[in-house]
C-alpha positions as CSV (number, residue, x, y, z in Angstrom):
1,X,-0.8,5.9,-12.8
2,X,2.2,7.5,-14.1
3,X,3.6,8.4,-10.4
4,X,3.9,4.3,-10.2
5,X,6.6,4.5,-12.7
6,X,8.8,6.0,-9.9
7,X,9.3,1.8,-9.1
8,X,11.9,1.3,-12.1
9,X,14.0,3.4,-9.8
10,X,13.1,2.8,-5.7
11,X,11.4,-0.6,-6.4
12,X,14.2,-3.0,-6.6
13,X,14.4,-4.4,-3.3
14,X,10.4,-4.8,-3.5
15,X,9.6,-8.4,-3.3
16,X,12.2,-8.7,-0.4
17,X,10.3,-6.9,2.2
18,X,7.0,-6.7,0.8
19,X,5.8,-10.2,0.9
20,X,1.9,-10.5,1.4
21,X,1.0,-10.8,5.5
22,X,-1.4,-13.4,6.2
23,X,-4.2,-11.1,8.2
24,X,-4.2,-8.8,6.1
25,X,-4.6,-11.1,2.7
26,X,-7.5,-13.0,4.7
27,X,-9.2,-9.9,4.9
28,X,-8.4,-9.2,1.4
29,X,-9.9,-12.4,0.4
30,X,-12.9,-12.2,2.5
31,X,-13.4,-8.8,0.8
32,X,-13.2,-10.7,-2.8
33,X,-15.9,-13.1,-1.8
34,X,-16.9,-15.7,-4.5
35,X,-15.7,-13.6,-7.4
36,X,-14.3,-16.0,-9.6
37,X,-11.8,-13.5,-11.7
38,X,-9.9,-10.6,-11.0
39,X,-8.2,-8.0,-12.4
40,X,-5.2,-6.6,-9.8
41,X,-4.9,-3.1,-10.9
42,X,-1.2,-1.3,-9.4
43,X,-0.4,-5.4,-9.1
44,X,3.3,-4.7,-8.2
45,X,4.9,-8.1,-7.4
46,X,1.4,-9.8,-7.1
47,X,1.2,-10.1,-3.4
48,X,-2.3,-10.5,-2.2
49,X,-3.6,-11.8,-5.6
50,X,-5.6,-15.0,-5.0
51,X,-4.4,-18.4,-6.5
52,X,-7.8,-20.1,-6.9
53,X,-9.1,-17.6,-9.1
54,X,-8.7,-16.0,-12.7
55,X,-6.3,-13.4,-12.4
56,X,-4.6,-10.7,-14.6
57,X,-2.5,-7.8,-12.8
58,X,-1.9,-4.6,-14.0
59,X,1.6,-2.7,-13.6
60,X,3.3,0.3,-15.4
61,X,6.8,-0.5,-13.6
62,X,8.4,-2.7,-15.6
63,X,10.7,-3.5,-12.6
64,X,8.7,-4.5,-10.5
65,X,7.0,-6.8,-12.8
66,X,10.1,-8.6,-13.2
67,X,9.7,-9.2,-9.5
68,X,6.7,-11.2,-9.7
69,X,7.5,-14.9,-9.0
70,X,7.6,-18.1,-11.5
71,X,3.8,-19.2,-11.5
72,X,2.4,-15.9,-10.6
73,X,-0.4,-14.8,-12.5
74,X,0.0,-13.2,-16.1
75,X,0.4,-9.1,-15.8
76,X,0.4,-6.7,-18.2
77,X,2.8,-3.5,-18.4
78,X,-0.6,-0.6,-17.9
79,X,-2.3,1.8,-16.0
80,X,-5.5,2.4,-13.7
81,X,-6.5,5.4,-15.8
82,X,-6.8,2.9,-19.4
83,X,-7.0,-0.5,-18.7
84,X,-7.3,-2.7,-21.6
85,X,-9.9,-4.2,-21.0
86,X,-14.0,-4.5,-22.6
87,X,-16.8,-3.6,-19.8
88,X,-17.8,-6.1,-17.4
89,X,-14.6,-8.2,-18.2
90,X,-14.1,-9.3,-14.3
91,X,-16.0,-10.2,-10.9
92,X,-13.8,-8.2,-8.9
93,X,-11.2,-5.4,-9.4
94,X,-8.3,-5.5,-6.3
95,X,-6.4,-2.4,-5.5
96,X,-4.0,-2.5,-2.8
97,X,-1.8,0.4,-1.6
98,X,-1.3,2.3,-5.0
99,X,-4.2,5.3,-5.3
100,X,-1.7,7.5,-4.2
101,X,0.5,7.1,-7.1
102,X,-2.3,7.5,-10.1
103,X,-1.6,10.2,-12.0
104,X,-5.6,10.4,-12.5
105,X,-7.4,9.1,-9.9
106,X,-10.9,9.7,-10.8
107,X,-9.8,8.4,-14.3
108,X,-8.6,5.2,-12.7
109,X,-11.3,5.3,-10.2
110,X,-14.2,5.3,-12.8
111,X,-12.2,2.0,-15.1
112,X,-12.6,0.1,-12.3
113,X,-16.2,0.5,-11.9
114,X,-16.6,-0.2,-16.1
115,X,-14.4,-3.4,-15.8
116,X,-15.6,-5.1,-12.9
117,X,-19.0,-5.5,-10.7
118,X,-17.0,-5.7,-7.8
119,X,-14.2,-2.8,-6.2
120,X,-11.8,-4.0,-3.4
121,X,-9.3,-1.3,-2.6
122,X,-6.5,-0.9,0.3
123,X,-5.7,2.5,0.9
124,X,-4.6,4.3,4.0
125,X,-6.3,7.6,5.7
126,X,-3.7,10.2,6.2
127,X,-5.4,12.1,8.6
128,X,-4.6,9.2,11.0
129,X,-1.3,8.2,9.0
130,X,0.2,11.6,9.6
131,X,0.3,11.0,13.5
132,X,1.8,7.8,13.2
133,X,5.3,8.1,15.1
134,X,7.7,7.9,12.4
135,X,6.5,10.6,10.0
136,X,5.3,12.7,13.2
137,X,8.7,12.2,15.3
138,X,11.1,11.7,12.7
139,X,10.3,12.0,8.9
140,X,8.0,14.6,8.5
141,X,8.9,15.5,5.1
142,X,6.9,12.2,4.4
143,X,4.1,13.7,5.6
144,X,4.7,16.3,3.3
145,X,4.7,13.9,0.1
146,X,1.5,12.3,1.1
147,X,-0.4,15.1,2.3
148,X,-0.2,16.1,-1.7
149,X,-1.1,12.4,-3.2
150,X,-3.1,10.7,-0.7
151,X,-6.8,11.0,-1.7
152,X,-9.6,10.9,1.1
153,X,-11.0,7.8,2.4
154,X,-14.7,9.3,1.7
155,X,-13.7,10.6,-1.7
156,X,-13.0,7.5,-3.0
157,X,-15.7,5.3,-1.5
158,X,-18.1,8.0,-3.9
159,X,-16.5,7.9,-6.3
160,X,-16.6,3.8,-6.6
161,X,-20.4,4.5,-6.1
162,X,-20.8,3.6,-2.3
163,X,-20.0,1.1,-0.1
164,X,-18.3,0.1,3.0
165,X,-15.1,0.5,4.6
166,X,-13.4,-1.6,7.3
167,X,-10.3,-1.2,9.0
168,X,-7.3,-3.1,8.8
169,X,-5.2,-3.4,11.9
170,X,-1.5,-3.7,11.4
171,X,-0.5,-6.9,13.4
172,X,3.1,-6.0,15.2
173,X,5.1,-8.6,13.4
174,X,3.7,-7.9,9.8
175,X,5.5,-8.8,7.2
176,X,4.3,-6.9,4.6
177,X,6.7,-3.6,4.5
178,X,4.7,-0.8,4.0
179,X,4.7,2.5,5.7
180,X,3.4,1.7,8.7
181,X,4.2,-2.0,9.0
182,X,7.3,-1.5,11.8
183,X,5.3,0.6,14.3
184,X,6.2,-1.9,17.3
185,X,10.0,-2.5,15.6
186,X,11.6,1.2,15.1
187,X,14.5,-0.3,14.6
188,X,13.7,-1.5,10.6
189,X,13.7,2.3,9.9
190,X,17.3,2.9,9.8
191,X,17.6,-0.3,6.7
192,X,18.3,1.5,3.4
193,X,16.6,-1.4,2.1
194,X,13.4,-1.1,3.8
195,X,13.3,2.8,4.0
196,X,13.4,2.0,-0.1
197,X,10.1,-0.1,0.0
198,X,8.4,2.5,1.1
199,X,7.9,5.3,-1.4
200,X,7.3,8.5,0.9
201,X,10.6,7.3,2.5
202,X,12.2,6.6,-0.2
203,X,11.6,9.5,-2.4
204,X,12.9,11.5,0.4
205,X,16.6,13.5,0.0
206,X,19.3,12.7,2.4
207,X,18.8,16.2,3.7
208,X,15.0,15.2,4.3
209,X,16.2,12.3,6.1
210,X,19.3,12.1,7.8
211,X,18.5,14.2,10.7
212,X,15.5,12.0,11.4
213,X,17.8,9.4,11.0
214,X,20.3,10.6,13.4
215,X,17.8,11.5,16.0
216,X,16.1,7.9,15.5
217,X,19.5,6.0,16.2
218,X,20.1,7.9,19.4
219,X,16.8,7.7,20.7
220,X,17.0,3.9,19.8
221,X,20.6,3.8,22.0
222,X,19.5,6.0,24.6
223,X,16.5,4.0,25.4
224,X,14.3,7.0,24.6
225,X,12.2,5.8,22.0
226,X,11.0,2.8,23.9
227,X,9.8,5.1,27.1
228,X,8.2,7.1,25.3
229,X,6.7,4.7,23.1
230,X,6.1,1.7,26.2
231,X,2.1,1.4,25.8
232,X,2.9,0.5,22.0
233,X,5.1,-2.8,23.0
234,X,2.3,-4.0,24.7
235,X,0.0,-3.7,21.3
236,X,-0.4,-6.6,18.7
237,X,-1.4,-5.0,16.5
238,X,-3.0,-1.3,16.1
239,X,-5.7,1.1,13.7
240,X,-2.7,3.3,11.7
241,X,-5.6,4.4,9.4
242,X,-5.2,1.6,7.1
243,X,-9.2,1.4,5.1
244,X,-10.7,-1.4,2.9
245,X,-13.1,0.1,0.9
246,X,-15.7,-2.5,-0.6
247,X,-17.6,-1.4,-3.8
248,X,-20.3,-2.9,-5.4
249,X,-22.0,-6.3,-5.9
């Protein structure tokens, strides 16, 4: 999970715009069912980690685990590919938006099955990401950085040794900042500080993004965007590609 590293530098703004949405950590839970501990493996800032339960989190960004909040869980400075961890050590494992920074993601892929019974992972597909309007319209260089990192819904759900995968709908008011999380409020792309929270964004160079930029702002002024985009501000909320992947017992 070396790529995580990349947070000591575009992650410190993180717990300001990615706090945990509500939906979306109901489904999350739901996922989790009755498994009493749970090891949060990329855990960032902590987020979606449940408070009723056991919980250690994983993170290789010491910056962003400086984020995590007074009360929060304990965490551990780690990585997917070598957790610390004997076999069998917790019910569940929870991943949540971080395969695509794993510098081995089979690696990481098969610790999770030898820690826990249980595999819980939020990932996106990119082969519906990529038409989403912001990397289609006006950052396709983004669509660049994933198309290289982003692993397949189906190769991950084999290699966590089968199971289901629902999809997460992105309500238009969530509040959790990632990629796809201001589809109905276009607007939130031109913040430095939210274009930072999101790591295809924010690993772009100016020259990658200011003419997307540019074009965004006059679109916005114009009042093109919102023709062309009118059936989306009568959406709450939409399929981006967003996939839970539920593994084992």
């Amino acid at each position: 999970m070396a790529g995580q590293t990349a947070y000591d530098a575009i992650g410190r703004v993180y717990a300001r715009h990615r706090q945990p949405d509500p939906r979306i950590r109901s489904q999350l839970l739901d996922a989790l069912v009755d498994a009493a501990s749970v090891v949060n493996v990329g855990a960032g800032t902590g987020s979606y980690e449940p408070a009723d339960r056991r919980v250690v989190g994983v993170e290789p960004s010491e910056v962003m685990l400086a984020q995590r909040l007074p009360g929060a869980a304990p965490a551990l400075c780690g990585t997917a590919e070598s957790l610390p961890f004997p076999d069998r050590a917790f019910d569940a494992a929870l991943v949540v938006l971080t395969l695509h920074h794993w510098s081995d993601l089979d690696a990481g892929l098969a610790e999770l099955r030898r820690v826990a019974d249980r595999r819980v992972v939020l990932m996106f597909d990119q082969r519906m990401a990529a038409d989403v309007w912001p990397w289609r319209e006006y950052f396709p260089a983004a669509n660049a950085v994933e198309a290289k990192r982003a692993p397949a819904v189906d190769h991950i759900v084999d290699a966590l040794g089968g199971g289901r995968v629902e999809t997460v709908l992105v309500p238009h008011d969530c509040i959790d900042g990632f990629g796809g999380a201001y589809w109905r409020r276009p607007e939130a792309y031109l913040d430095p500080e939210v274009r930072a929270c999101i790591s295809s964004l924010a690993v772009l160079s100016a020259d990658e993004l200011e003419p997307g930029l540019v074009r965004l702002r006059d679109d916005l002024e114009s009042g093109a965007w919102h023709e062309r985009h009118a059936d989306l501000l009568a959406l709450e909320e939409i399929d981006l590609g967003y996939r839970l992947v539920i593994a084992g017992s």
